[in-house]
C-alpha positions as CSV (number, residue, x, y, z in Angstrom):
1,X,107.4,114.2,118.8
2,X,109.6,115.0,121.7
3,X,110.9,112.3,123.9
4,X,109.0,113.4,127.3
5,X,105.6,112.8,125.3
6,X,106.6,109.2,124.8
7,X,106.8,106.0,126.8
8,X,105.7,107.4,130.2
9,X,103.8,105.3,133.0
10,X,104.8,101.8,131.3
11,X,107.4,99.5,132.4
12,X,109.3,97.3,129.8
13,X,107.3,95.1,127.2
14,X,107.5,91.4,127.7
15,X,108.4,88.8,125.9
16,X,86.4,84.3,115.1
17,X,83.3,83.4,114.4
18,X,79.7,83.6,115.4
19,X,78.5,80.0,114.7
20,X,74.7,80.1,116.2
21,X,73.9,76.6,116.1
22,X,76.5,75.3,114.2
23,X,76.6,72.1,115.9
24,X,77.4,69.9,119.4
25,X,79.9,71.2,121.5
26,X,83.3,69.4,120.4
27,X,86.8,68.0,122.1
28,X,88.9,70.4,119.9
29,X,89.2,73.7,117.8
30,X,88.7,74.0,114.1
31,X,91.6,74.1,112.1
32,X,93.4,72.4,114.7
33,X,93.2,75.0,117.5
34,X,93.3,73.8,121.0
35,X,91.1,74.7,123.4
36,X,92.4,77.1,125.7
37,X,94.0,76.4,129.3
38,X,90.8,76.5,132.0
39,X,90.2,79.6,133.7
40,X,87.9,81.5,135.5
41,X,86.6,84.4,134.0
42,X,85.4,87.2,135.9
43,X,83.2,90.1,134.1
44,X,82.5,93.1,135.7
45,X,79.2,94.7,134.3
46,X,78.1,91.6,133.6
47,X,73.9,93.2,133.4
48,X,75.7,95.6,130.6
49,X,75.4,95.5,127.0
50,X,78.4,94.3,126.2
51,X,78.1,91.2,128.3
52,X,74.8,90.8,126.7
53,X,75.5,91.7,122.9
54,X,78.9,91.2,122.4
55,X,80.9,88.8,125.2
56,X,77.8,86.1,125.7
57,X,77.6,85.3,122.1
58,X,81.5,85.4,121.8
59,X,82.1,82.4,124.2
60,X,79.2,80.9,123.3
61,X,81.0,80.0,119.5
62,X,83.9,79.2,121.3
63,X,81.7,77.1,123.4
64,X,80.3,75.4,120.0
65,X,84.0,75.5,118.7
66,X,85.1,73.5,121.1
67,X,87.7,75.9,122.1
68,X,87.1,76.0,126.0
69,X,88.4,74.1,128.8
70,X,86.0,71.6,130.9
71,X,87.6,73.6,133.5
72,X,86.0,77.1,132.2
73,X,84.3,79.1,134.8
74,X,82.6,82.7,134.6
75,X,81.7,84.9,137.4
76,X,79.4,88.0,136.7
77,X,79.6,90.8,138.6
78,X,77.4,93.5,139.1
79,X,75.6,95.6,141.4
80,X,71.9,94.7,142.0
81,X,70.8,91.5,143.7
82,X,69.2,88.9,141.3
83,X,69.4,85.2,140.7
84,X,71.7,83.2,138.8
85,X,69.3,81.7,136.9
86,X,67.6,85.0,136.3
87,X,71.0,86.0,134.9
88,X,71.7,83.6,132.9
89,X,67.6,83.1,131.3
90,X,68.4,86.4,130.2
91,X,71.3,86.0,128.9
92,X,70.3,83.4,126.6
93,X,67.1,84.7,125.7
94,X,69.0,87.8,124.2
95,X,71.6,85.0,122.6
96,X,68.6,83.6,120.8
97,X,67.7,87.3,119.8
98,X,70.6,87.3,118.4
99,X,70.3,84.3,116.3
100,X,67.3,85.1,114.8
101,X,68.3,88.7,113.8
102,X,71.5,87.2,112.0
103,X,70.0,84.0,110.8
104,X,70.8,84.8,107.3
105,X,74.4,84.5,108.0
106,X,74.3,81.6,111.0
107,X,72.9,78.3,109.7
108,X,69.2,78.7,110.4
109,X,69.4,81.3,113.2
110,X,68.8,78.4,115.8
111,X,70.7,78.2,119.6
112,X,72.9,74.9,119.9
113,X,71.0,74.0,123.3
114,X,73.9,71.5,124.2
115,X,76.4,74.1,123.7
116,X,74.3,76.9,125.7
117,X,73.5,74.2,128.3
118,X,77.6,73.3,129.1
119,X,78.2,77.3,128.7
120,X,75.9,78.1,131.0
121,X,76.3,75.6,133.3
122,X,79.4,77.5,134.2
123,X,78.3,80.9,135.0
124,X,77.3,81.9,138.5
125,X,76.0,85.5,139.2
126,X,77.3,87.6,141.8
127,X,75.6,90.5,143.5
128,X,77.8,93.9,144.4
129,X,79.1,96.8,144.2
130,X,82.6,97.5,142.1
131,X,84.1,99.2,145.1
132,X,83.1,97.2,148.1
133,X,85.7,95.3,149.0
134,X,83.8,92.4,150.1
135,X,83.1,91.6,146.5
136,X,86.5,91.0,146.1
137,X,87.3,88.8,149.3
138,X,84.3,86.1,147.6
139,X,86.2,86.6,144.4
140,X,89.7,85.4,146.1
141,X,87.4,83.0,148.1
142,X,86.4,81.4,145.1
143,X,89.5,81.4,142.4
144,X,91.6,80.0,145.2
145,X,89.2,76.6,145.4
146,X,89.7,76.3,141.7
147,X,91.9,73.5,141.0
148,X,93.8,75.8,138.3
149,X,93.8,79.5,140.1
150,X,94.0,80.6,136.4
151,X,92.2,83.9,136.2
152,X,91.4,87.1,133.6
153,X,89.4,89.8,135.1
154,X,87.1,92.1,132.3
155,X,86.5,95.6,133.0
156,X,83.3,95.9,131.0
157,X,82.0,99.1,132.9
158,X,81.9,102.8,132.2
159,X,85.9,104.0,132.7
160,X,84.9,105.6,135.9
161,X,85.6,102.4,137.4
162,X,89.0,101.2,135.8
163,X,90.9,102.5,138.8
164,X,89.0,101.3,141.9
165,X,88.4,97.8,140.5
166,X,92.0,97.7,139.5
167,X,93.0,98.8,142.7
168,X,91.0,96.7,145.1
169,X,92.1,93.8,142.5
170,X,95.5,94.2,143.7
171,X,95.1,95.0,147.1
172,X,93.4,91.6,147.7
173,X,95.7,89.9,146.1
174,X,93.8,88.8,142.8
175,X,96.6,90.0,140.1
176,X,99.2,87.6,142.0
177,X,100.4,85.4,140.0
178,X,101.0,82.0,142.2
179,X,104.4,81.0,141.6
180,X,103.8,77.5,142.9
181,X,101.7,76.5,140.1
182,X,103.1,76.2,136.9
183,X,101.6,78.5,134.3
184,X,98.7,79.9,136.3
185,X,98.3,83.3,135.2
186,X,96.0,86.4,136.1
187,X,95.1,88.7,133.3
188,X,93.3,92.5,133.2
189,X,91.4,93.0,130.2
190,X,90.3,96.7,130.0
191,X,88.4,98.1,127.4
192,X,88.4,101.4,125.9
193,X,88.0,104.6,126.3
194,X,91.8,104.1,127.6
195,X,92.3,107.5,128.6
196,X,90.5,110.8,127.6
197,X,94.0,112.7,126.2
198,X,97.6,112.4,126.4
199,X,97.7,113.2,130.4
200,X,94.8,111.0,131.4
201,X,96.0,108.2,129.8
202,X,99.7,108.8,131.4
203,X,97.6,109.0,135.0
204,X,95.6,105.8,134.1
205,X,98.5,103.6,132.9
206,X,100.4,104.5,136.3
207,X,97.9,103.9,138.2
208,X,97.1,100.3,136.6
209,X,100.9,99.5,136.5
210,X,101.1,100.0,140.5
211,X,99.5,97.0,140.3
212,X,99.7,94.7,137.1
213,X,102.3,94.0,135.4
214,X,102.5,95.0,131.3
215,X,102.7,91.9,130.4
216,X,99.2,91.3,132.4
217,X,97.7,93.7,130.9
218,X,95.2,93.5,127.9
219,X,93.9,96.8,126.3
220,X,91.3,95.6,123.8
221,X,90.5,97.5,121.0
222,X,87.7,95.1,119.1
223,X,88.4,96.3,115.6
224,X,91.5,94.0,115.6
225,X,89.1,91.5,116.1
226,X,88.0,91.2,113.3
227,X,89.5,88.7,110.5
228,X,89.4,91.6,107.7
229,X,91.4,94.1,110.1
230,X,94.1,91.1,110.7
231,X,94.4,90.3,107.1
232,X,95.5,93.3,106.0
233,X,99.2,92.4,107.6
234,X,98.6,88.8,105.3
235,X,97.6,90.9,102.2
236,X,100.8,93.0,103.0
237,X,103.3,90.7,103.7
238,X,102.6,86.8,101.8
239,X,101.8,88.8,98.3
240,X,105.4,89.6,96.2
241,X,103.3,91.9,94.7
242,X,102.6,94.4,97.3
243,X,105.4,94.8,99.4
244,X,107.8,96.3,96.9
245,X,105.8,99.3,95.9
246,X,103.9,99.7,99.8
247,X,106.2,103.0,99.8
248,X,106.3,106.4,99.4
249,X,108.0,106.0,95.7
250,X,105.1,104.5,94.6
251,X,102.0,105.5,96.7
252,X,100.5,109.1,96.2
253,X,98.5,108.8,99.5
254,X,96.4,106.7,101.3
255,X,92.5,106.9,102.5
256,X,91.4,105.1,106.0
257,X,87.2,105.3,106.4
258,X,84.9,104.5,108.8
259,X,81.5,105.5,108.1
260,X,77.9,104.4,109.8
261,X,74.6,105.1,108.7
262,X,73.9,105.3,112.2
263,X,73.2,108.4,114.4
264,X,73.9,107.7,117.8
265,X,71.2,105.3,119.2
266,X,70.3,106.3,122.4
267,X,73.7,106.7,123.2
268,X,73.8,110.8,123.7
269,X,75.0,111.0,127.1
270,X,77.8,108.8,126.3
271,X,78.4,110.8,123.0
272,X,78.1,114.2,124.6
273,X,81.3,113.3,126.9
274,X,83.5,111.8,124.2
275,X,82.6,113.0,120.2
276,X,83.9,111.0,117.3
277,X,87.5,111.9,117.4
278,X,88.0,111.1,121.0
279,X,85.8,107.6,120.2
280,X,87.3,106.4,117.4
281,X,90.6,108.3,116.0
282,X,93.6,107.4,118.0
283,X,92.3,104.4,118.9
284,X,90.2,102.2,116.1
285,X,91.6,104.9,112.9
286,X,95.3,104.8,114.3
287,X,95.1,100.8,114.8
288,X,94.2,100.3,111.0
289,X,96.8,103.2,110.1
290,X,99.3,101.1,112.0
291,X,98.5,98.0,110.3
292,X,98.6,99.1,107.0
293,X,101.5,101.3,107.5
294,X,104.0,99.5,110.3
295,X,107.7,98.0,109.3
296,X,107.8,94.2,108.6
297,X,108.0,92.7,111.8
298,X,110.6,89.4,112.3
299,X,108.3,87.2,112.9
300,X,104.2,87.1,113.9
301,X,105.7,86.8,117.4
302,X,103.4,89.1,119.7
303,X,106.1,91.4,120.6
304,X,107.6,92.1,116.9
305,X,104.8,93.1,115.9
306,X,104.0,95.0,119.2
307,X,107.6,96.7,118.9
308,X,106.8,97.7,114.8
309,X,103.6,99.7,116.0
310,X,105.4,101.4,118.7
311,X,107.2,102.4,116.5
312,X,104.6,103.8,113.8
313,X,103.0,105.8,116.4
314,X,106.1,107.2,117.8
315,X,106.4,108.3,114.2
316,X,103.0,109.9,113.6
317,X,103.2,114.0,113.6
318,X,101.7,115.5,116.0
319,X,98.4,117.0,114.2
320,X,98.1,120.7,113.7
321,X,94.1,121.8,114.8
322,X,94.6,122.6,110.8
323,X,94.8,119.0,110.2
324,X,91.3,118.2,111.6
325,X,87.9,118.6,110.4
326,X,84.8,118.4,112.6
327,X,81.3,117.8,111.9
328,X,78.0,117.1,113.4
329,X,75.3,115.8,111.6
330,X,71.5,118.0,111.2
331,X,67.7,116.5,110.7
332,X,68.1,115.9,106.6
333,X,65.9,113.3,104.9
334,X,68.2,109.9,106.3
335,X,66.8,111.3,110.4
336,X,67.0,114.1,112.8
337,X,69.5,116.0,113.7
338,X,72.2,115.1,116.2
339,X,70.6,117.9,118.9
340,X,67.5,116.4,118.2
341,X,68.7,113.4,119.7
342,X,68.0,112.1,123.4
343,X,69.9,113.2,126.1
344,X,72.0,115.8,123.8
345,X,72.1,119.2,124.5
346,X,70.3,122.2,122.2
347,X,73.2,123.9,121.8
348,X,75.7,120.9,121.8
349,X,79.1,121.2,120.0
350,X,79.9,117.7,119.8
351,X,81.5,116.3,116.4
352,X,79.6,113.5,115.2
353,X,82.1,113.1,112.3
354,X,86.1,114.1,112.1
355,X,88.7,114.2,109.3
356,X,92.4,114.4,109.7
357,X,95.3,114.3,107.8
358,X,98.3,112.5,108.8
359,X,101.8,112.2,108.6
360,X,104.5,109.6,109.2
361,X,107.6,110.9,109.4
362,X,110.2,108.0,108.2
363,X,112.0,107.1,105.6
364,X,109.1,104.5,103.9
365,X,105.8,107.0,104.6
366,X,107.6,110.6,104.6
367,X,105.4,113.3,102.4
368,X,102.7,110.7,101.7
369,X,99.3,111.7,103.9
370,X,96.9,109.4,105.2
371,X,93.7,110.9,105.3
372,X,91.1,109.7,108.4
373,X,87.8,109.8,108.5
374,X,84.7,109.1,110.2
375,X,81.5,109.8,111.1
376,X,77.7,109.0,111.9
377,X,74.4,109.3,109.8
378,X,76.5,109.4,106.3
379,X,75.7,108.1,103.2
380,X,77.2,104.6,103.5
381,X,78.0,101.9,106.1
382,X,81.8,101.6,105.2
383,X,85.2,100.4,107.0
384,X,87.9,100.4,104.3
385,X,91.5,101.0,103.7
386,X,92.2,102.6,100.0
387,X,95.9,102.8,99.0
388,X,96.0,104.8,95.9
389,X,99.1,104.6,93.7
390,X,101.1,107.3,92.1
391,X,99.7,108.0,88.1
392,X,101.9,107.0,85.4
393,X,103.3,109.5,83.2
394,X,100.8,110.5,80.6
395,X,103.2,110.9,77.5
396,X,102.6,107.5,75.6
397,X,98.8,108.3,75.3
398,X,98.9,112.0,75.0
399,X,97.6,111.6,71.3
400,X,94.7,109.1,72.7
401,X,90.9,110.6,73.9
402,X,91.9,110.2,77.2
403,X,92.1,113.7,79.5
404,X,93.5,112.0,82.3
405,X,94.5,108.1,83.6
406,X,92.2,106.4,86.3
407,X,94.9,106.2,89.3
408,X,95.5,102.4,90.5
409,X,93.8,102.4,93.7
410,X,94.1,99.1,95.9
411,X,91.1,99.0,98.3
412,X,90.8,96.6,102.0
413,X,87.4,96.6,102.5
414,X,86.9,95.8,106.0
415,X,83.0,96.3,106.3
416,X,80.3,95.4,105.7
417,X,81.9,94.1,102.5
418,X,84.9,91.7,102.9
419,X,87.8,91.5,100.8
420,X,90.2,93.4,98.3
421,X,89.5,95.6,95.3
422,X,91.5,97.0,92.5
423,X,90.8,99.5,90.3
424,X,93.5,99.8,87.1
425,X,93.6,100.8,83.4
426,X,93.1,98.3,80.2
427,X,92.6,99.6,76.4
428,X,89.3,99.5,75.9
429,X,88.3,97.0,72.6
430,X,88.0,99.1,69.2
431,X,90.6,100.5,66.3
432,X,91.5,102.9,68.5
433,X,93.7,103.1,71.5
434,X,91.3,104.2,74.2
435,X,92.1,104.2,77.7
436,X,89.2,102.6,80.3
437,X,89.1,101.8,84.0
438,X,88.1,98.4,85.1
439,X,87.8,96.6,88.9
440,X,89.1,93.3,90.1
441,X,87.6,92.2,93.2
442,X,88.4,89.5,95.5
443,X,85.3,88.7,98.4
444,X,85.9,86.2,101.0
445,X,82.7,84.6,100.7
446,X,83.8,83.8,97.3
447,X,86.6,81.4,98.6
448,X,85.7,81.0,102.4
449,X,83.0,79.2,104.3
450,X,80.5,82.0,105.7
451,X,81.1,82.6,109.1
452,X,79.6,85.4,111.0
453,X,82.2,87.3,113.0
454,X,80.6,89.3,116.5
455,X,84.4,90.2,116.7
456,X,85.5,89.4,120.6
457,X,86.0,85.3,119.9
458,X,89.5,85.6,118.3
459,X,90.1,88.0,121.3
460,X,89.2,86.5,123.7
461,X,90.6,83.2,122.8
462,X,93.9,84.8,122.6
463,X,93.7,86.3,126.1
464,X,93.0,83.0,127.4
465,X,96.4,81.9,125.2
466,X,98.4,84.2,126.5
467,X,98.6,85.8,123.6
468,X,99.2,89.4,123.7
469,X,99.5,90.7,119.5
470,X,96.1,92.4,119.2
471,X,96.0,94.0,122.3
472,X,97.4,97.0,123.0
473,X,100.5,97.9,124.7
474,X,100.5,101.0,127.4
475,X,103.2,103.1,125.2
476,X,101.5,103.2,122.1
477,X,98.3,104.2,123.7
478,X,100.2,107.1,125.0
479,X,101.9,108.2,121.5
480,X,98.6,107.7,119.9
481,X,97.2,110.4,122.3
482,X,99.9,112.2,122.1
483,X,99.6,112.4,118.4
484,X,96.2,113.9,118.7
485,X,97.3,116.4,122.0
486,X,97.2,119.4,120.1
487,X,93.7,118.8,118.7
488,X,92.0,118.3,121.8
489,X,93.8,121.4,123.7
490,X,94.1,123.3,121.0
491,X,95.8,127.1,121.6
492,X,93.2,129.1,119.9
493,X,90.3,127.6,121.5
494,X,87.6,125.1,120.6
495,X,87.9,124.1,116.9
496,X,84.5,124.9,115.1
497,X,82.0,122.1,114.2
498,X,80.6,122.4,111.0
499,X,77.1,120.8,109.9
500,X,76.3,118.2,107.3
501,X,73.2,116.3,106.3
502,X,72.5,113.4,107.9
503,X,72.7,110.8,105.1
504,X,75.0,113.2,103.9
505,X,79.3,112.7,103.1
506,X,80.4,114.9,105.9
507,X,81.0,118.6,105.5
508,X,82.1,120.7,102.3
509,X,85.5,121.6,104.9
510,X,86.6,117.7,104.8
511,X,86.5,117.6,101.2
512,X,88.1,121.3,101.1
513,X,91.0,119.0,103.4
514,X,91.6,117.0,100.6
515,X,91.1,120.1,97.9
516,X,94.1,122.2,99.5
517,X,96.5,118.9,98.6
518,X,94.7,118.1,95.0
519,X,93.3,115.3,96.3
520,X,89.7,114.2,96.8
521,X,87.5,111.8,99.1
522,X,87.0,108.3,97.5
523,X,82.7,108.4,97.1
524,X,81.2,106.6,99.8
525,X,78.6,104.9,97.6
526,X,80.6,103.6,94.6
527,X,79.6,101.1,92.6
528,X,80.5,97.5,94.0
C-alpha cells in the first residue's frame, strides 16, 4: 500500500447488557463499575430507528445498571414539531415492545417503571431542523446552564447530514472544550457509513477534523459492541495455548462469516445506494479481521490497541477485483427475490452478498488468506471466526482406514451462538487404530449469567468514560477503504453479480474462490 493512500485528513492520535426489568435503579455499576461522569446527551434523529430500537433500550440498562450520573441529561433532536411527552410515550411504549419480544432472554420481558421513570425524566424533545442554526444557539443555550457543560453529540441520521451538523456544531461553539472546568469534555459520536470509498472518507475526515479534534471524535462501529467480538482479544491473549501457534507456521488459513437469514427488510433504498460490501466489509468484516489478527498490544490502554490495528490495516493488500465475489440473492423457497423487493430496482445490480480473499502482508500473517464473507437470505444466521490449523503429516497412520485427517479448526462464534468450538482428532474405541473427529465446545451461557446484549451499552458507557478502544480512529478508516479501492473503482468496469437462492450458501463462484486455493467454505448449517 503506498504511503499517499495512508494516514490522510487525521491529525495525531491521542493519548453490555439488556437487563429489561432486571430491577430498581441502583447507586453503582455491576462488577464494580462506576457510573459515568454526568453529561448531556444530545441525539440527532432522535424520531429514527436507531433512537427507538437500539439507543433507548441501551441507556435504559445502564439506567437499571446504575451506571448513569443523577446529572444525566438527553436532548432529542429532530425535525417535526411534537411534544415531549409525545416523545418520550413513544419511546417507551416501543421499549416495552421490546421487552416482550425478548422476554425469553430478559427476566419476564417486563419494563422496570422506576428505572424508565428516572430515565425519562431526563429527556426533553426538541423540534428542528439539522441545519438551522437556531437549533444549535438553544443547544449552547441549554449545555451552558448545566452545572457540568459535559457534552457528547450523536449523529444518528442518514450520512447526508455528518457535515452540516458537524459544522454548525463547531461554528457555535458546541465542540469547545471549556478549559475552566476541569474535565468537562465534548464528544462526536458518528455512526457509519464513514465514508462511501477511499476519497470520500479522506473528504469527510477533513472536513470533521476542521472542527473536532481526534481525540473528540468517536466513530462507532456496533459490532465491537458486542461482548463475543471483544473476547476474542481475551481468548487470544490470557490462553498459553493460543498465542504460540496464532501464526502463519501453524495456521493454514482463516474463515471470517457473517451470514443473515434476512433479505433486506424494507430497507431497499438504503440497500440500492450502498450493497453488502460497501455495508459491511471494510468496516464490520475488517474490524473482526483486525481483532483476530492484530500484534499484541502493551497493554489494554486505548491507544495500544488503537496503534496495533493501524497497523493491521496498513498491512492488508490491496484487493485485486479477482479477490471479490459478488452475489444477489433470487425468489427461491426461503422468499422473493432481492428485485422483488420494495423500493429496488428491476434491473438492479446490487450485491446482496460478497466474498473476498485477503492478505496480510507481515511477517506473522504473510501467505495465509483470510477468507470474508457475507451476505443476506442464506441458509444460516451466523457471525463466526474459524481459524483452521495446518494438517499434521499423514505418515504415522498411512496403514490406518483413514483417507485423510479432520483439520483442527478453532471456531469464535460470535452469533447467535456464543462461545468457542474445537474440532480435533481422537482414536476412535476398537482393536483397531481408527482415526475420528470430535468437538469441544465452550458456550457462555454455560458459565455466565444470561444477559441479553442490544450491543450500544458497553459503547456508549465508554464514550461517556472517555474511553476511546472500540471506536474507531480516522486513519484506519482510511486504510480500510483503501484496502477495498480497487474493488469499488475497478479498471475493467463493474464486477458482475452472480445469483444465488435465497436460503441458499451464496453463489457456486465463492466457493470456486476457495476451490482455486484447495480450500473450501466451512457449511453454514453444521451440526452444533
Amino acid at each position: 500500500m503506498s504511503n499517499d493512500a495512508k494516514h490522510t485528513g487525521a491529525s495525531s492520535p491521542q493519548p453490555a447488557s439488556c437487563k429489561i426489568g432486571a430491577g430498581p435503579h441502583a447507586a453503582g455499576g455491576p462488577a464494580g463499575k462506576r457510573p459515568a461522569p454526568p453529561c448531556t446527551l444530545v441525539i440527532f434523529g432522535a424520531g429514527g430507528d436507531l433512537t427507538r430500537r437500539l439507543l433507548t433500550p441501551s441507556l435504559y440498562n445502564l439506567s437499571v445498571d446504575g451506571l448513569l450520573d443523577d446529572g444525566m441529561r438527553i436532548i432529542g433532536v429532530n425535525h417535526g414539531e411534537r411534544e415531549t411527552k409525545a416523545w418520550i410515550d413513544d419511546l417507551g411504549q416501543s421499549l416495552k415492545q421490546f421487552a416482550a419480544d425478548k422476554a425469553s432472554e430478559s427476566h419476564g420481558g417486563r419494563v422496570d417503571e422506576k428505572a424508565w421513570k428516572w430515565l425519562s425524566s431526563r429527556m426533553t424533545y426538541m423540534a428542528g431542523e439539522f441545519e438551522a442554526d437556531d437549533v444549535f444557539d438553544r443547544l449552547k443555550e441549554r449545555i451552558d446552564q448545566s452545572s457540568h457543560g459535559n457534552a457528547i453529540f450523536y449523529l444518528a441520521v442518514g450520512a447526508r447530514f455528518f457535515k452540516p451538523i458537524v459544522e454548525r456544531l463547531g461554528r457555535h461553539g458546541l465542540l469547545k472544550e471549556d478549559a475552566q472546568r476541569k474535565g468537562c469534555f465534548r464528544r462526536l459520536v458518528i455512526e457509519k457509513p464513514f465514508g462511501t470509498d477511499l476519497a470520500s472518507a479522506r473528504d469527510l475526515n477533513a472536513h470533521i477534523l476542521r472542527f473536532a479534534a481526534e481525540s473528540q471524535v468517536y466513530r462507532i462501529d456496533h459490532f465491537l459492541g458486542k461482548d463475543t467480538v471483544q473476547s476474542v482479544l481475551a481468548v487470544r491473549f490470557a490462553n498459553a495455548m493460543f498465542e504460540p501457534v496464532w501464526r502463519r507456521e501453524y495456521i493454514d488459513n482463516v474463515q471470517i462469516t457473517a451470514s443473515e437469514t434476512l433479505g433486506v427488510e424494507g430497507r431497499g433504498k438504503f440497500y440500492e445506494q450502498t450493497g453488502a460490501f460497501r455495508d459491511m466489509v471494510p468496516n464490520h468484516l475488517f474490524q473482526l479481521l483486525a481483532m483476530v489478527a492484530l500484534e499484541p498490544p502493551n497493554s489494554f490502554d486505548a491507544e495500544a490497541v488503537r496503534n496495533k490495528k493501524a497497523e493491521l490495516f496498513d498491512a492488508i493488500e490491496p484487493l485485486k477485483p479477482s479477490d471479490v465475489v459478488f452475489g444477489q440473492y433470487e425468489t427461491g423457497d426461503a422468499g422473493v427475490g432481492y428485485r422483488d423487493e420494495p423500493d429496488v430496482a428491476q434491473d438492479s445490480t446490487t450485491e446482496t452478498y460478497a466474498a473476498a480473499r485477503v492478505f496480510i502482508d507481515n511477517w506473522r500473517w504473510a501467505g495465509v488468506p483470510f477468507y470474508l464473507r457475507t451476505g443476506k437470505r442464506m441458509a444460516a444466521r451466523r457471525t463466526e471466526i474459524a481459524v483452521q490449523l495446518k494438517r499434521v503429516p499423514f505418515l504415522l497412520f498411512r496403514g490406518t482406514p483413514v483417507e485423510a485427517l479432520t483439520p483442527n479448526i478453532f471456531t469464535l462464534r460470535i452469533d447467535p451462538a456464543h462461545g468457542t468450538r474445537f474440532d480435533f482428532n481422537v482414536k476412535v474405541p476398537g482393536p483397531a487404530m481408527q482415526i475420528g473427529a470430535v468437538r469441544s465446545a465452550f458456550n457462555y451461557n454455560d458459565f455466565f449469567a444470561e444477559r441479553a446484549n442490544v450491543g450500544y451499552e458497553t459503547l456508549l458507557y465508554d464514550c461517556m468514560l472517555g474511553d476511546v478502544t472500540l471506536f474507531q480512529r480516522a486513519d484506519s478508516i482510511e486504510s480500510g477503504w483503501c484496502a477495498v479501492d480497487r474493488v469499488l473503482h475497478p479498471e475493467g468496469g463493474a464486477l458482475p453479480v452472480y445469483g444465488y437462492p435465497a436460503g441458499g450458501n451464496g453463489p457456486v463462484q465463492a466457493d470456486e474462490l476457495l476451490a482455486r486455493d484447495g480450500r473450501a467454505w466451512r457449511p453454514l448449517q453444521d451440526a452444533e
